[in-house]
N, C-alpha and C positions, 0 to 999 in steps of 0.2 A: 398591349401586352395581354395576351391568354392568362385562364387561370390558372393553368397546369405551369406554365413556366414562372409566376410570379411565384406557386405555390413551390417547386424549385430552389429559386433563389431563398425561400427565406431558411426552407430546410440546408440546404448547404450555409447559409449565414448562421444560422440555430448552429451547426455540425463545428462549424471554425471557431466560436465561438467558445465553444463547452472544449472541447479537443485542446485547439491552440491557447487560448488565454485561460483556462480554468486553475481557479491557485494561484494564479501571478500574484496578485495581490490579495489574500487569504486573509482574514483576517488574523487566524490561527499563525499563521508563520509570523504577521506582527508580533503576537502577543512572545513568540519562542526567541525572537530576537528582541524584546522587553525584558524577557526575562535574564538577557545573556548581558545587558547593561544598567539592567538593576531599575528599568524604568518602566515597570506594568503598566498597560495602556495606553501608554503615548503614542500617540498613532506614529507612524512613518511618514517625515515631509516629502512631500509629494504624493503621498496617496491615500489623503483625507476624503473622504465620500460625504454628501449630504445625509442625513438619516434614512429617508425617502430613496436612494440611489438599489437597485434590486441589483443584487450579485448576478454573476454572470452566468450560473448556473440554472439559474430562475427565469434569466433572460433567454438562454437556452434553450429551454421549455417553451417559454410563449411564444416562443418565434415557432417551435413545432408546433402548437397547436393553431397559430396563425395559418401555418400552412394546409393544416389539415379542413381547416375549417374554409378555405379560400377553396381549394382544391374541390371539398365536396358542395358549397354554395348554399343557401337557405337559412331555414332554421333548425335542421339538422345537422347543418357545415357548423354552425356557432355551438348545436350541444356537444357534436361530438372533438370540436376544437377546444370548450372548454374542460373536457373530461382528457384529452391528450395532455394538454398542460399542466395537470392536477395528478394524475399519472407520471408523466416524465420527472415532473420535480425529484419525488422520491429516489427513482431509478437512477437518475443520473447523478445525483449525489453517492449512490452507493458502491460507484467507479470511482477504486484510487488515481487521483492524478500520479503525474507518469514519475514528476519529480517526490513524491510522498513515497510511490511505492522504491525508488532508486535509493532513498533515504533509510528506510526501513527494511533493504536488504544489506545495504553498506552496515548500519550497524550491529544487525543481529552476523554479520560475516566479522566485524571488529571485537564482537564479547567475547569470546575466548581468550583471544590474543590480550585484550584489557583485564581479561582475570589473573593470567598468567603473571603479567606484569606487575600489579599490585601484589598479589602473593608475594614474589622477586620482593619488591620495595618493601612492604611489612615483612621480611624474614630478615632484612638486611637493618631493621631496627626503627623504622620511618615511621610516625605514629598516622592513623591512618588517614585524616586530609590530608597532611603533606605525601601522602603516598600516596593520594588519589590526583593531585596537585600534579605529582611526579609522574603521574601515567597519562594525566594528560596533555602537559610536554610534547611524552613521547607520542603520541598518537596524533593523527590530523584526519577531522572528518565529523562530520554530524557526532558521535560517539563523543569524541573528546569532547564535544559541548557541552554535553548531557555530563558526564563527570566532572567537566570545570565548575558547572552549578552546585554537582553535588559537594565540593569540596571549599568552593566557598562557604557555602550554608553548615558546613560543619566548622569550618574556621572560623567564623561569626557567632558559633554556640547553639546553631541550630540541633535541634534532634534527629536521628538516625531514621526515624521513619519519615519526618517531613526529606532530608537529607535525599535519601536514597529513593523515593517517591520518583524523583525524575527520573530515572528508567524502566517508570512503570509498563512504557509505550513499546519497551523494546522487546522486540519476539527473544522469549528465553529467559529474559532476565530475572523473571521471578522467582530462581534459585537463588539466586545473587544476591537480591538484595533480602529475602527472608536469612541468607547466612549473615548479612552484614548485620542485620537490627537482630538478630538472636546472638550475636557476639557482643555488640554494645549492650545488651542487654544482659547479657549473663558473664561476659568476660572473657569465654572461650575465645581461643585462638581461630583468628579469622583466616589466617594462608593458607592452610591444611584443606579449610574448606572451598577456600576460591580456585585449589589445584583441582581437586576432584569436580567443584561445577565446570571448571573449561574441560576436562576432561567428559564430561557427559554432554557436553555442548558440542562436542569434537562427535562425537558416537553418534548421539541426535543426526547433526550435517552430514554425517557418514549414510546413515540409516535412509533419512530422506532424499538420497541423491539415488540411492539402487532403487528407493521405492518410484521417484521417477522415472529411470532406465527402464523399469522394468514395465510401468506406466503408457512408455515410448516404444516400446515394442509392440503391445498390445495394439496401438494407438496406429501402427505403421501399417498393421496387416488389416486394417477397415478400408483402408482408398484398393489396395491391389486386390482387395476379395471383390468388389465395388467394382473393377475393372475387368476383373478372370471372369469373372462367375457369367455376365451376358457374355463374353466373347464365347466360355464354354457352350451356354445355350443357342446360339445360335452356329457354331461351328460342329459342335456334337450333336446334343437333341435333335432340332431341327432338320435336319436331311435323315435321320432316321424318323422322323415322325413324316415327316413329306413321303418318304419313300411305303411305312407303312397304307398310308391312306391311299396309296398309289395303289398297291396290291389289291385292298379292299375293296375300293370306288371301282 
């Protein structure tokens, strides 16, 4: 087997790798479904790892700089294979897997409708874990996890900033939960306030949907200028410039 084809294989195994399995088993998603049955740290049976076992992100990487280093041969194939790998670590970590970012769009698309409802429940007299209890019932999705946490831990006696801390993660929430811990903390009626955050939450997704339209426009007329502009030059320009140096010569 050549170097160029093994160096191949390991970049497409490196690519499947990081792509298709990256996040499967995160340690991160363990810890977020610890936290959902009240048992931090306990691994998930069946996907206990050795200490020593390199995530697959990392494995990722080596396998690119395998390849790079296979590829260019020597002693300069191993420097520059191990500066590819020491490089990609970084990089590739700093690509949302596909399911984090799906997650993190489901929810920040669920807060509004989650404000609305708790407001609803706290006007109708529901003191407010059981009205965060109540919303998330009604709601099904990453979202309602993050608020069944939060309403346990207030139904347990926890405080309203550890409480409310778990929607730290979510795009937007930080109206939300600065109205919630300034109401436990001062008394103020907290629906009034949760109307008006999904209401700017509403405006927000309004605002950032034209600013991509309009983003997509811009964005459409770079391939057709990319396209016109040499067909201009060589259908226009050129037979007048051929024709001038005709006349000259």
């Amino acid at each position: 087997m050549s170097r160029q084809a093994l160096a191949v294989g390991c970049l497409v195994a490196a690519a499947l790798l990081v792509i298709l399995f990256r996040g499967s088993g995160s340690r991160p998603a363990e810890r977020l479904r610890g936290l959902g049955t009240g048992q931090v740290g306990v691994p998930v049976a069946g996907r206990a790892h050795p200490p020593w076992w390199p995530d697959r992100t990392r494995l990722g990487a080596g396998l690119a700089g395998l390849a790079v280093a296979v590829l260019l041969g020597g002693a300069s194939g191993c420097l520059a294979g191990a500066v590819t790998a020491l490089v990609a670590d970084p990089l590739l970590r700093r690509i949302e897997p596909r399911a984090a970012r799906d997650r993190r769009l489901r929810e920040a698309a669920d807060l509004p409708l989650a404000a609305d409802l708790l407001a609803a429940a706290l006007r109708a007299g529901a003191p407010v874990d059981r009205a965060v209890l109540a919303v998330t019932d009604a709601l099904d999705g990453p979202l309602a996890e993050r608020l069944g946490r939060i309403g346990r831990t207030l139904l347990l006696g926890g405080g309203p900033e550890e409480a409310w801390a778990h929607l730290g993660s979510v795009p937007g929430a930080d109206r939300m939960i600065t109205a919630a811990v300034r109401s436990a903390n001062s008394g103020a009626a907290l629906a009034g306030a949760l109307t008006r955050v999904a209401d700017d939450l509403r405006a927000d997704r309004s605002t950032a949907a034209e600013a991509a339209a309009r983003r997509a426009g811009v964005l459409i007329v770079l391939p057709l200028g990319l396209c016109f502009l040499p067909a201009f030059i060589l259908a226009g320009l050129v037979p007048v410039i051929v024709a001038v140096l005709g006349d000259v010569l």
